[in-house]
PAMISE-421093 format. One record per atom (N, C-alpha, C): x negated, y, z; residue in three letters. Coordinates in steps of 0.1 Angstrom, whole numbers, plus 2048, in hexadecimal, padded with zeros to 3 digits. Example, Ala and Ser with C-alpha at 12.3 -4.5 7.8 and 13.67 -1.06 7.14 Angstrom:
BEGIN
77C7C784Eala7857D384Eala77C7DF84Eala7807EA847ser7777F5847ser77F80084Fser
This chain:
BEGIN
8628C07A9unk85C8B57A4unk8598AA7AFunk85F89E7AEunk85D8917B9unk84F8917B6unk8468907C0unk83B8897C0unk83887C7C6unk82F8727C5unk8298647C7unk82B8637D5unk8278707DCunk82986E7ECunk83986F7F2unk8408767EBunk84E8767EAunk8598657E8unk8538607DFunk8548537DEunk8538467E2unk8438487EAunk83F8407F2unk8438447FDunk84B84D806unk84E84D813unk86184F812unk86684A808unk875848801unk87A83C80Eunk88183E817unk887832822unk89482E819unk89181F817unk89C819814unk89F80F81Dunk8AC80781Dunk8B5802823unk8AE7F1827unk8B17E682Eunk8A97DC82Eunk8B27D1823unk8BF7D7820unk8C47CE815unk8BE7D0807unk8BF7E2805unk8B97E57FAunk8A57DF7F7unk8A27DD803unk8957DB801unk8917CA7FDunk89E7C67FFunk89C7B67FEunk8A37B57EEunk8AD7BE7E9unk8AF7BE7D8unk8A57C17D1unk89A7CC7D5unk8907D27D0unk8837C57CBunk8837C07D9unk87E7B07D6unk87D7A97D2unk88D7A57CFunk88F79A7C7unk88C79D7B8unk88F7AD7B1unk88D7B47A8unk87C7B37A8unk8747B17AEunk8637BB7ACunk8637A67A6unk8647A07B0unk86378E7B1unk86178C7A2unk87178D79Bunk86F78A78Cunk868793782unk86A79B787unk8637AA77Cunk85079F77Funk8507A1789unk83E79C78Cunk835792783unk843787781unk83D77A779unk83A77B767unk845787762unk84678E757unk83278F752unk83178A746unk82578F73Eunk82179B741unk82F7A373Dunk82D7B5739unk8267BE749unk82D7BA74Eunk8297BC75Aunk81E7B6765unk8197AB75Eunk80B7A6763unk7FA7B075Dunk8047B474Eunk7FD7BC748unk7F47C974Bunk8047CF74Funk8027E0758unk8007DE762unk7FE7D476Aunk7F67CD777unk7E67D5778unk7E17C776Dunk7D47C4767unk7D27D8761unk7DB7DF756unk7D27ED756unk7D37F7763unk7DC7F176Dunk7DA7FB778unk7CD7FD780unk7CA7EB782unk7BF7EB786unk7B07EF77Funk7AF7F3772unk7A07FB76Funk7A6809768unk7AA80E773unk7B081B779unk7AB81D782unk7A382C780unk7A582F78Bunk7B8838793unk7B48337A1unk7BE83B7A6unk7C28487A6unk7CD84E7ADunk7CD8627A9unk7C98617B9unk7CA86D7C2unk7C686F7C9unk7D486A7D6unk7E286A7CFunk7EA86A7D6unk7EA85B7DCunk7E68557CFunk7E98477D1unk7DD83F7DBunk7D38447DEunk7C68447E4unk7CD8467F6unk7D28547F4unk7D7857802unk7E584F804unk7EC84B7FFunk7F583E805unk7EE833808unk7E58307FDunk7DE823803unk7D682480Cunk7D082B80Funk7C882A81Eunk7D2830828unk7DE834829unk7E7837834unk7EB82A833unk7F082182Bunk7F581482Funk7EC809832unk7DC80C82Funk7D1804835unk7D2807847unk7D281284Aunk7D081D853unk7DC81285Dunk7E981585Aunk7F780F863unk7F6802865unk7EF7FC858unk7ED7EA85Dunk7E27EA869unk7DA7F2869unk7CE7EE871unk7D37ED87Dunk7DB7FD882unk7E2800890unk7E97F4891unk7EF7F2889unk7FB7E688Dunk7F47DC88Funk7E77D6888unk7E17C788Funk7DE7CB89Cunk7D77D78A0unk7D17D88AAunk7D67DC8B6unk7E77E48B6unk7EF7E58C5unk7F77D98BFunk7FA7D08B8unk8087C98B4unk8027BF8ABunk7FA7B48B1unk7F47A68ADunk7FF7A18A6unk80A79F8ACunk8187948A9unk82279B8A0unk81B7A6898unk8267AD891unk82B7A7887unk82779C881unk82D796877unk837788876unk83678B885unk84277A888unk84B782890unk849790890unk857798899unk86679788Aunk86E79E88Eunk87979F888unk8757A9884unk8807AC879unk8817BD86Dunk8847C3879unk88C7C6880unk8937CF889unk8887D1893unk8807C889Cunk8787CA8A2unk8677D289Funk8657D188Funk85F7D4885unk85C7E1885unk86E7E3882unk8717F687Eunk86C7FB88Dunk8727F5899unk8717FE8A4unk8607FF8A7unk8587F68A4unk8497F68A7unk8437FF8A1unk846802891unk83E80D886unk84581988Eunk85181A894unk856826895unk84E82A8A1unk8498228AFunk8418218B8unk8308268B2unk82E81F8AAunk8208258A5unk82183489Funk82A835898unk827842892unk82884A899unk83584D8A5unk8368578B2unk8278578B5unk82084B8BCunk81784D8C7unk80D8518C0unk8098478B4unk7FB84A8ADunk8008538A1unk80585989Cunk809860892unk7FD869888unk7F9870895unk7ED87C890unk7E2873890unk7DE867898unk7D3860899unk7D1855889unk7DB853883unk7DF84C87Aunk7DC85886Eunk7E2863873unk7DE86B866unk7CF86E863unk7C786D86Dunk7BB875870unk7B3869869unk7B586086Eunk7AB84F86Aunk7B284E858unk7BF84F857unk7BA85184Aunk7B785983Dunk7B786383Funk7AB86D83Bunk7A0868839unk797862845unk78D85C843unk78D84F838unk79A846839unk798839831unk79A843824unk7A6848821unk7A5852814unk79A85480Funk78E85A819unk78185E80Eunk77985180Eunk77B846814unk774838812unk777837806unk783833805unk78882E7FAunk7868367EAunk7868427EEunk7838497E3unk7738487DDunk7698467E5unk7598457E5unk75B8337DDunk76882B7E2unk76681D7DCunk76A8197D0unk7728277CBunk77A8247C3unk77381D7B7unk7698297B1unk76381F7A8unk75A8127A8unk75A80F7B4unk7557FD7B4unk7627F97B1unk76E7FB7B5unk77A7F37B3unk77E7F37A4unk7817FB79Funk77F80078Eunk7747F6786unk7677F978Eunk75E7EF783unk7607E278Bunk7617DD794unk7647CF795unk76F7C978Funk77A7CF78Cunk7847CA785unk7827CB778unk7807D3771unk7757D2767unk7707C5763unk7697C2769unk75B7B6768unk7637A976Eunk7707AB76Eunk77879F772unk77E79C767unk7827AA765unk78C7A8758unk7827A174Dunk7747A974Aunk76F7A573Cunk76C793741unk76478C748unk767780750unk772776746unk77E77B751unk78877374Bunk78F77073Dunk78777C734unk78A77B723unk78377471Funk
């Protein structure tokens, strides 16, 4: 059985990731999909999806903090920098987020009821 963590660490190509794009782009503006947006968010998350998002809170941080300029580098210079972080900090990246993992899990329900109370708001 593919699991969520299986999916989220799926390496695709930088062409295929720029079709994927242009695909999410129009899918995004779609009603239907503003919809399942809106019920994702007063959900809560599963556990897997909790620990990708604090591993990918986790890699942005390292990256502001050794790699200021990482967003005016090239894709190619990009790949070789995440590939640089994960070698050096790898286990240090896994360790910090574990920690964000159970942050985020202790926040989850403010996030749940604040979206909530946005949603009721905006009706």
């Amino acid at each position: 059985m593919i699991t969520f963590q299986d999916l989220m660490e799926k390496k695709v190509s930088a062409v295929q990731r720029r079709k994927q794009a242009r695909r999410m782009a129009k899918l995004a503006k779609s009603p239907t999909f503003q919809k399942k947006k809106q019920r994702a968010l007063i959900k809560f998350r599963t556990a897997d999806k909790i620990d990708t998002a604090a591993r990918k809170k986790t890699i942005a941080s390292f990256r502001k903090r050794f790699y200021p300029q990482y967003s005016e580098m090239s894709l190619q210079q990009r790949a070789i920098v995440d590939q640089k972080l994960l070698q050096k900090y790898g286990k240090k990246i896994d360790k910090v987020s574990k920690k964000m993992a159970m942050r985020l899990k202790k926040d989850e329900a403010g996030r749940v009821a604040a979206a909530k109370a946005a949603l009721r708001d905006k009706l």
